[in-house]
N, C-alpha and C positions, 0 to 999 in steps of 0.2 A: 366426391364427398361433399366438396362445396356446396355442390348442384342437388342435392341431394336436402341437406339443411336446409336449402332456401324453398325449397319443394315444400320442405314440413312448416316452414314459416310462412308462406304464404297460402297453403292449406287452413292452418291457423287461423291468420288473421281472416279467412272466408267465411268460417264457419262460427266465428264469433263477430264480425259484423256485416256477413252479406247471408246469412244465414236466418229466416226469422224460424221461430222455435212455439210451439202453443200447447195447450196441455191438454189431454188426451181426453176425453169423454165416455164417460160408460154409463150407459142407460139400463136401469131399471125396473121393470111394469107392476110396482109394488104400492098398491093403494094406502097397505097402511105407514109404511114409513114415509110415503110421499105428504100426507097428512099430515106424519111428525115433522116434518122439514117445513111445513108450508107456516103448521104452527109457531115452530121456534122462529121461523122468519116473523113470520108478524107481532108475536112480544118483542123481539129484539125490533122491529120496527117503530112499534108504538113506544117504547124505552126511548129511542131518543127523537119520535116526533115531540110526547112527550112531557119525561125529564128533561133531557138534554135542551133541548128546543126551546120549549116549552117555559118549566117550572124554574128549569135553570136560566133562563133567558138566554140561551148561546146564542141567540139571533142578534145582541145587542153587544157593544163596547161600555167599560164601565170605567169608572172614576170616581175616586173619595173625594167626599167636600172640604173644602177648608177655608176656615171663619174665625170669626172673633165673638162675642157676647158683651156686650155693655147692660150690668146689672145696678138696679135703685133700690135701695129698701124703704118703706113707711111703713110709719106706723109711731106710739108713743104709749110708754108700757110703767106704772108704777110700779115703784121700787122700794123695798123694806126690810132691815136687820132680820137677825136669824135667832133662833131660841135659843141655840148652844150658849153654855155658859162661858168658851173659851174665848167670845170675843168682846169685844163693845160695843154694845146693840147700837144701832142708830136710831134715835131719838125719835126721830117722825120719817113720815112718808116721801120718798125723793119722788121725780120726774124723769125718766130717761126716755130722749127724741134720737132720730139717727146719728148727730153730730158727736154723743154720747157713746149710743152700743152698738156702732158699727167701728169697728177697729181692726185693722188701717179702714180709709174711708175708700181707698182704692185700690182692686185688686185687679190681674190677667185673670179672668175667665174664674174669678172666685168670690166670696165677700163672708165676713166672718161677721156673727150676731152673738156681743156678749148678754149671758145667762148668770152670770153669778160671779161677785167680785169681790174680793179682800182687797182692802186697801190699810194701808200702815202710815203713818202722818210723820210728820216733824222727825223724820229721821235723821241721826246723826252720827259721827265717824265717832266713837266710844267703848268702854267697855259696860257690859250691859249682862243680868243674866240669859240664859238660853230659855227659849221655849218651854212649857211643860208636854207639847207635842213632838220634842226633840228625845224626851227621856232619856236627859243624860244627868242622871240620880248620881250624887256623891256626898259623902262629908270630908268633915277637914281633916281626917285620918287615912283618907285612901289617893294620896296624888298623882296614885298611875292612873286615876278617872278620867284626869282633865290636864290630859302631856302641853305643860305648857308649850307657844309655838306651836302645834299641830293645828292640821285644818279640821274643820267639826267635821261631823262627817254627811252634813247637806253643806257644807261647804257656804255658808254663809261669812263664818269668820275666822279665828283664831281662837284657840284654848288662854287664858293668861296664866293658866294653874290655882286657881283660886275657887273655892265653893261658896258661895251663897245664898241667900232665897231667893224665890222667883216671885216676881212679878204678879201672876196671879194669884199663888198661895205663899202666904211670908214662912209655911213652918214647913215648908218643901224645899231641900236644897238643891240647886240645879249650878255643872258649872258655868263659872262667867267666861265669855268670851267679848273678843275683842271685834267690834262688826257696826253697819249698821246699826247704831241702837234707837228706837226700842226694838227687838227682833219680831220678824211677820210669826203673826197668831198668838204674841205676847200680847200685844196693846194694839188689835187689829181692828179695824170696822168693816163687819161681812155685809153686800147689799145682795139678794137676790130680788130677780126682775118677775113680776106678775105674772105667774103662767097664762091664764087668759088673755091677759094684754099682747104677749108676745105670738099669741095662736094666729093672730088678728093681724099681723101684720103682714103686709101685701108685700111681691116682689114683682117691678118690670123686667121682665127679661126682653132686651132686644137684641137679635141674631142677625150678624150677614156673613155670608159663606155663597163660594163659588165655585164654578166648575169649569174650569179654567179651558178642558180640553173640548167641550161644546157650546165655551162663550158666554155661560147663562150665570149672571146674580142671584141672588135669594133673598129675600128679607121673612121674616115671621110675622112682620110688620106689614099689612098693606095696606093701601088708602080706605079699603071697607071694614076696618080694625073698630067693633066697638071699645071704647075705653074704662066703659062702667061693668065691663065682665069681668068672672073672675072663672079660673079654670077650670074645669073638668073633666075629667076623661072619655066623661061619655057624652054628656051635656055640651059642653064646649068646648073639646081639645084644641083648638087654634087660639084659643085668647093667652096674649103675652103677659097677663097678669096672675101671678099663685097667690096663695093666700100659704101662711106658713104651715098652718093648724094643721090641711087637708094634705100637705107634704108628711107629716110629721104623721097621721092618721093612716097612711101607706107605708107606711115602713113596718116592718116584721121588728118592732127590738122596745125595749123598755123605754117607755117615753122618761117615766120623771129619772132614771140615772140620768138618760140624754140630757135632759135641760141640768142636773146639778154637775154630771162632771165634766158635761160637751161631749162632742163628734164630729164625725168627719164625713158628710153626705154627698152624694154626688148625683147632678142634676143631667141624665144625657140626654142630649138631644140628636135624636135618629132620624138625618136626611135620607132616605131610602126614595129615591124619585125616578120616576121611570118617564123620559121626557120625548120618546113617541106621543106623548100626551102635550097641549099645553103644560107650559113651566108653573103658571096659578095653580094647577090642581098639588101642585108638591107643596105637604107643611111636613114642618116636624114633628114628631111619637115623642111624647116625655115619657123617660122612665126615672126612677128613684130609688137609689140604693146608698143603704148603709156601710159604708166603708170602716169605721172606727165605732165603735157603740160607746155607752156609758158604763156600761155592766161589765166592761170586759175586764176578767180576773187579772192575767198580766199586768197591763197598762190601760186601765178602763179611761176614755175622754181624750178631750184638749185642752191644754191651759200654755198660757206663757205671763213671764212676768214684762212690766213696764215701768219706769224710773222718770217721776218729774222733778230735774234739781232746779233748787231754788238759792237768794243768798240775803241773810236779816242782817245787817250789823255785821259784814264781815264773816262770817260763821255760814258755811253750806248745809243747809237742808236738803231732802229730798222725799217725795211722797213714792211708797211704793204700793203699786196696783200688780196683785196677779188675778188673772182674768180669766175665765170660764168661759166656752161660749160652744154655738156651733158654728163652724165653717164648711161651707156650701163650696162646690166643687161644680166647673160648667163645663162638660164636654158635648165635643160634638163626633158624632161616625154616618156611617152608612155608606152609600155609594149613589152615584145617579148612572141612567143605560139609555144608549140610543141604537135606535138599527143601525148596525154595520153588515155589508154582506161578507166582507170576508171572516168574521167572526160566525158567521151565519153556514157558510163553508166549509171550514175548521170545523166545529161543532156535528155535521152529515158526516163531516169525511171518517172524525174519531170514531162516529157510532157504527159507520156498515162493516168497520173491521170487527166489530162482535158477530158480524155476518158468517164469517168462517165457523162461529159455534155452531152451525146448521151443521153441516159439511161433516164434523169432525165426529158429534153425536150420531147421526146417519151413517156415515164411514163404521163408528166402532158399533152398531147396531150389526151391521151386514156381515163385520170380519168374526167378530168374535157371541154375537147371540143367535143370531138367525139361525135355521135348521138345516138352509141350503148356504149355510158362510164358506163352504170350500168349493162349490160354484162359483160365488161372486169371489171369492180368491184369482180362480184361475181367469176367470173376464178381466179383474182387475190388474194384477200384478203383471205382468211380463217378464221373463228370467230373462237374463244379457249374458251369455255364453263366450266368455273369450277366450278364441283358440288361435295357438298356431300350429294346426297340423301341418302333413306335409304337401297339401292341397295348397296351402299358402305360402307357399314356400317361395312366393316372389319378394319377401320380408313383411310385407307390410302387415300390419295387424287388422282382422279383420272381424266384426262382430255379429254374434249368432244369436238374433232370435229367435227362441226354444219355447214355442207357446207351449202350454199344457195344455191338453185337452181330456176329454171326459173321456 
């Protein structure tokens, strides 16, 4: 019985590794499917000489860039009150240079240009009435208008319980609250900035980004860089200098919401560099997209407020600015490629396995359409007959093949 098992076991292990195995071939003399095969081979060949190859670049290794952007703005834009009767005109014409309507002055990979500004002066810790843009309408008969202690509800101040006039009109009662006083767009000075002026202001963009896995730097920047150009897309696309106007003239969305209630724009810059080539011939593609509009119904724009405290005599002041603006957004993407053969490899190996679709559409051709499919049945198929009659009767299992024949 021993002897016997070890027989089967080492039978076994024969026939699985001293045994080589190959697959069986059966020949056809059929001009037209041989056409159809020869066909599908050569679309599925040209597919990934190529797409694959080719269009996809499989021949190359890739990697995204990564950079930083150091942005300047110029330019210097006159500035002038607003018609609305809700604030306090400014008297004459202002000046705003960068130091002004660039707010912060420094940003990661951004820079914001204020557009339009309320400012509130001489503000004090007091009770004062509220806004008539607050529209909180009451008289001295309704005191659930104005719960004393509650917070307003822009949360500016405190309720004191009290109704009086307001500020802009004396025979309008508004409650008082406890805040800041004078309250923003009571006694407010709106400045907006020169649309024209602002068109005109110029942006340096200078880029460097790297590619760490093929060694190579980048700059947008390079010694043959005129500096008196300004950009364009089809004229110029490599000069580091925008103009804001022709930014702003590409954008799909309402320019004047844009400049009164701000947005949120973003500047990409797409390294896509293919560096089988000298590394010179790689710039960046600008593109310009609206991220935030002016127009937008929910939450149209940007704004934030700013506080500069001050101290007269003991007593805290403070000027408050809420500011308008657009804020520019600097990214960068793409990818750079070099030959690599094993990526090159990779890319042949993935596509001859589409190879098998010859194979399989010619196979179901011959089984199931052809006129003669029950010939190429019996050429193809071979029955495996397992018998133990009593011819075999030495145990062993032995197998019978049973062509079919015509």
């Amino acid at each position: 019985m021993a002897i016997s098992r070890r027989k089967v076991c080492c039978s076994f292990l024969s026939d699985v590794f001293l045994t080589y195995s190959t697959v069986k071939v059966v020949q056809v003399p059929n001009t037209l499917i041989a056409i159809v095969y020869r066909l599908i081979q050569l679309i599925i060949f040209a597919y990934i000489a190529l797409y694959i190859v080719w269009l996809k670049q499989g021949y190359q290794q890739f990697q995204e860039p990564r950079g930083t952007s150091i942005i300047k703005v110029k330019g210097i834009a006159k500035v002038a009150g607003n018609e609305t009767i809700r604030f306090v005109h400014a008297d004459q014409t202002h000046l705003w240079d960068t130091a002004e309507y660039q707010m912060p002055p420094l940003e990661n990979n951004a820079f914001f240009i204020t557009t339009r500004q309320i400012v509130t002066y001489d503000q004090t810790e007091g009770d004062c009435p509220s806004a008539l843009e607050d529209k909180l309408f009451c008289n001295s008969s309704e005191s659930d208008v104005c719960p004393a202690g509650q917070p307003t509800p822009n949360t500016f101040g405190y309720f004191t319980g009290n109704c009086v006039p307001t500020f802009e009109n004396a025979s309008i009662n508004v409650c008082e609250i406890h805040a800041w006083c004078p309250e923003e767009l009571s006694q407010s000075t709106q400045f907006i900035m020169n649309k024209d002026d602002m068109e005109n202001f110029t942006i340096y963009l200078k880029t460097m980004v790297t590619f760490t896995l093929f060694n190579i730097n980048l700059r947008n920047v390079r010694d043959a860089t005129n500096f008196t150009c300004r950009y364009h897309k089809d004229n110029d696309p490599h000069c580091p200098i925008l103009r804001i106007g022709d930014i702003l003239d590409s954008l799909n969305t309402n320019k004047s919401a844009l400049l009164r209630e701000g947005g949120l724009i973003e500047i990409r810059q797409d390294w896509t560099c293919n560096f089988d080539f000298h590394k010179d011939y790689c710039f960046p593609k600008l593109e310009f997209n609206v991220l935030q509009s002016g127009d937008d119904k929910l939450s149209p724009g940007i704004n934030y407020r700013s506080a500069q405290k001050y101290r007269i005599n003991g007593t805290e002041y403070r000027t408050l600015s809420k500011i308008y603006g657009l804020r520019f957004i600097v990214a960068i993407s793409g990818k750079g490629g070099k030959f690599d053969i094993v990526n090159l490899f990779v890319a042949i190996g993935s596509g001859i396995g589409f190879m098998v679709i010859a194979d399989i559409v010619c196979d179901a051709i011959f089984m199931y359409i052809h006129k003669y499919r029950e010939r190429y049945r019996q050429g193809k198929i071979n029955v495996c007959v397992i018998s133990s009659d009593e011819e075999n009767s030495d145990g062993n299992l032995t197998s019978i093949l049973a062509m079919q024949k015509e």
